[in-house]
C-alpha positions as CSV (number, residue, x, y, z in Angstrom):
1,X,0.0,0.0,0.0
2,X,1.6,3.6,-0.8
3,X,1.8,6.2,2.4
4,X,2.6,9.8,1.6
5,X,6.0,9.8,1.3
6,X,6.6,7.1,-0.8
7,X,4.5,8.9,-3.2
8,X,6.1,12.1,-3.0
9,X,9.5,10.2,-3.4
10,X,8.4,8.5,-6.6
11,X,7.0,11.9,-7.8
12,X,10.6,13.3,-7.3
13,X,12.6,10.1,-8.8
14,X,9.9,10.6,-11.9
15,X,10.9,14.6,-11.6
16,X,14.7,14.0,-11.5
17,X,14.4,11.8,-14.0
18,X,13.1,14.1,-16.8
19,X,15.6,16.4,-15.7
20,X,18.5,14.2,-16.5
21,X,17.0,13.2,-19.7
22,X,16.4,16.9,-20.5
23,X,20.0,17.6,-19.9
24,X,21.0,14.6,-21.9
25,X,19.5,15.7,-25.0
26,X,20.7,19.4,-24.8
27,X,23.7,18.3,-24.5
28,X,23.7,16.3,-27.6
29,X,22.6,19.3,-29.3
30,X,25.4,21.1,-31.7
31,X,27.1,24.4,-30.4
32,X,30.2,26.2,-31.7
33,X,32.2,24.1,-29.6
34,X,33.0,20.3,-29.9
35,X,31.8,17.9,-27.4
36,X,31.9,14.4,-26.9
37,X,28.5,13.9,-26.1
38,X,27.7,15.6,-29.8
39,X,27.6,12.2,-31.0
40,X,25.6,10.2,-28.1
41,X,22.6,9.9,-30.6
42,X,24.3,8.8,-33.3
43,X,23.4,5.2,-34.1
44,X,25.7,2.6,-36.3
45,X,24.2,-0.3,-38.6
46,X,26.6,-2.5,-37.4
47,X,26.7,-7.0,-36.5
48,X,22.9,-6.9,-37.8
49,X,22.0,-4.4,-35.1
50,X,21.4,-0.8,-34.3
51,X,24.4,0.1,-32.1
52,X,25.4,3.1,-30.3
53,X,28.7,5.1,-31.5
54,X,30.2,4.6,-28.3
55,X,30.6,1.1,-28.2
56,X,32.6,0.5,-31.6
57,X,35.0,3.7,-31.3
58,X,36.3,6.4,-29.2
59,X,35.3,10.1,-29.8
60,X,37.5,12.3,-28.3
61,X,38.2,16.3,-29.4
62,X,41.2,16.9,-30.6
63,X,40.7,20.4,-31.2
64,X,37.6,23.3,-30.4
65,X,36.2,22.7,-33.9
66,X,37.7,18.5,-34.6
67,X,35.8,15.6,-33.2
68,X,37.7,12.4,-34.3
69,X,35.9,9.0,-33.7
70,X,38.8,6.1,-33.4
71,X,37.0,2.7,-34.8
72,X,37.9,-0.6,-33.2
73,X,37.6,-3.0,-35.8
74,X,38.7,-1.8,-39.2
75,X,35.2,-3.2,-41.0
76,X,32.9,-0.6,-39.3
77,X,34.9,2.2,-40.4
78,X,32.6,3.1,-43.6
79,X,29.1,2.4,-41.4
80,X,30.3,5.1,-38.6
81,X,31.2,7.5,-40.7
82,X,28.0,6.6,-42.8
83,X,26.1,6.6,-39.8
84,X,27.1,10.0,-38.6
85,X,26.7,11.2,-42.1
86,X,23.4,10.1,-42.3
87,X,22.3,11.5,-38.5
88,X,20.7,15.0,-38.9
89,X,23.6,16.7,-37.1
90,X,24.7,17.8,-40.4
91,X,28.4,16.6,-40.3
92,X,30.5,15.9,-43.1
93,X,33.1,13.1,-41.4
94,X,36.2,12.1,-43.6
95,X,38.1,8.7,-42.9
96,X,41.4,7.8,-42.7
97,X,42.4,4.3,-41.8
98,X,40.5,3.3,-38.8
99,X,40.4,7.1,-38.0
100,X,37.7,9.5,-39.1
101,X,37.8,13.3,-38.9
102,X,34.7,15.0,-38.1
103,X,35.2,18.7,-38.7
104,X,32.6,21.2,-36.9
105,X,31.3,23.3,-39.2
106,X,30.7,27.2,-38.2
107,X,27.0,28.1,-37.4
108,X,25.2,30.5,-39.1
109,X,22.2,32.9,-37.5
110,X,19.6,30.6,-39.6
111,X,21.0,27.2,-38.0
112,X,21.4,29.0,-34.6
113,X,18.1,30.0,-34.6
114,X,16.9,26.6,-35.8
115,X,19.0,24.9,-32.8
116,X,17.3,27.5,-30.4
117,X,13.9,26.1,-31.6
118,X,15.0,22.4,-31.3
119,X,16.6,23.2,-27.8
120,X,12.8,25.1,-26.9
121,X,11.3,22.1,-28.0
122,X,13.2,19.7,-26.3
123,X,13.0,21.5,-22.5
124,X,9.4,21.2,-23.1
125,X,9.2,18.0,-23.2
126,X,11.0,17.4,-20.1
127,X,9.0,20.0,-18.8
128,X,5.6,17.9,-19.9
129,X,7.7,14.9,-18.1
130,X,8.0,16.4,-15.5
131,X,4.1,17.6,-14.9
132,X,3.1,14.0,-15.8
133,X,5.1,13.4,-12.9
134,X,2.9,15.5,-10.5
135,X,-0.1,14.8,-11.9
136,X,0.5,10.6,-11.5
137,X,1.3,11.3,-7.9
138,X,-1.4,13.7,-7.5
139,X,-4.2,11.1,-8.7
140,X,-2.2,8.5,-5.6
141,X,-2.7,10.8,-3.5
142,X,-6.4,11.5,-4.1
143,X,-6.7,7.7,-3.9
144,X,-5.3,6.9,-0.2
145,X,-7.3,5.4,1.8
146,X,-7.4,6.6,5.5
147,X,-5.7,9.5,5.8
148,X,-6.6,13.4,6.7
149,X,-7.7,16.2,4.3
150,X,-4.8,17.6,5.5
151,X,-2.4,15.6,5.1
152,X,-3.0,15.5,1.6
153,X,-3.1,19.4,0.9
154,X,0.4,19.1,2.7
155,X,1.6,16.9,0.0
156,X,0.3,18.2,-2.6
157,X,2.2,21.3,-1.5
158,X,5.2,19.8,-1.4
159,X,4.4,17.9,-4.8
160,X,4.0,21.7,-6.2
161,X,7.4,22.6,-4.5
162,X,9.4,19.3,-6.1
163,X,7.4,20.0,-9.6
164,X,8.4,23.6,-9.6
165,X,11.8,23.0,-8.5
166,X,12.5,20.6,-11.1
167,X,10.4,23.3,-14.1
168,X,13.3,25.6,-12.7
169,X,16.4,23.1,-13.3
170,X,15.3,22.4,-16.9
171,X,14.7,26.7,-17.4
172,X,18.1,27.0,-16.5
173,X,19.4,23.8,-18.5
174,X,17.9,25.8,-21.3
175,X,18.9,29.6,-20.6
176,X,22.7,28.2,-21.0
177,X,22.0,26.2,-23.6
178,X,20.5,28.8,-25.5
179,X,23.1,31.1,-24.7
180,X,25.8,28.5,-25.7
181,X,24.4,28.6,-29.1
182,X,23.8,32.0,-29.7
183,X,27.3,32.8,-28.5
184,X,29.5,33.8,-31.8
């Protein structure tokens, strides 16, 4: 049987949750600046399955504007550098041996603007996460079964606090993000 607090503890797991997922995909999102995690989404055709990336090569940044991906086994090399040419990060990579280059390409104020939309997008739906959150604990709360009016309004105020907290992590998540891609 769920008390109180074990509902207000899923609500914040749920909560933190979409807040970690929010800042995963920002942070896959392209800036003037390389980044590792640019290429977290990227998926490989690869041994008859969708892989990620990661787990057939290291990507590491050689330089601000250089991401190079090091391929393990020497086969994959032309499905990675397929893969990330095919992913709508719009990267032109260029092997060489098991090594491919993946040069950043500057952003222009249409593409910025365009990543500003995609980041907008993508907050609010950690944001909706993040109310499905309250409202899932707010319906187990309406449903306990002995206990006070009261204690309920006092959990449903601290659901508000948790759900508000966590509305104000993913703002900020996106006001640096946003910033990061405006930034020349």
């Amino acid at each position: 049987m769920s008390t109180i607090p074990q509902i207000l503890k899923d609500a914040r797991a749920a909560m933190d949750k979409a807040v970690e997922s929010s800042k995963r995909e920002l942070s896959s999102i392209r800036t003037g600046k390389a980044t590792t995690s640019l290429l977290d989404t990227v998926r490989v055709d690869a041994y008859g399955q969708h892989m990620p990336l990661n787990q057939l090569g290291t990507v590491s940044v050689p330089e601000p504007r250089m991401l190079t991906v090091t391929v393990w086994d020497k086969g994959m090399v032309s499905a990675v550098e397929k893969a990330i040419r095919d992913s709508d990060l719009g990267l032109n990579p260029q092997s060489a041996g098991t090594t491919i280059r993946v040069p950043l390409p500057a952003l222009n104020e249409e593409r910025r603007r365009d990543l500003v939309k995609v980041v907008h997008k993508l907050a609010e739906e950690g944001r909706i996460a993040v109310r499905h959150g309250r409202t899932e604990a707010r319906d187990r709360l309406k449903h306990l079964e002995h206990t006070s009016e009261d204690d309920v309004k006092h959990a449903e105020k601290d659901l508000q606090k948790a759900h508000d907290e966590a509305i104000k992590r993913i703002d900020d998540l996106l006001k640096g993000k946003e910033a990061e891609i405006m930034e020349v």
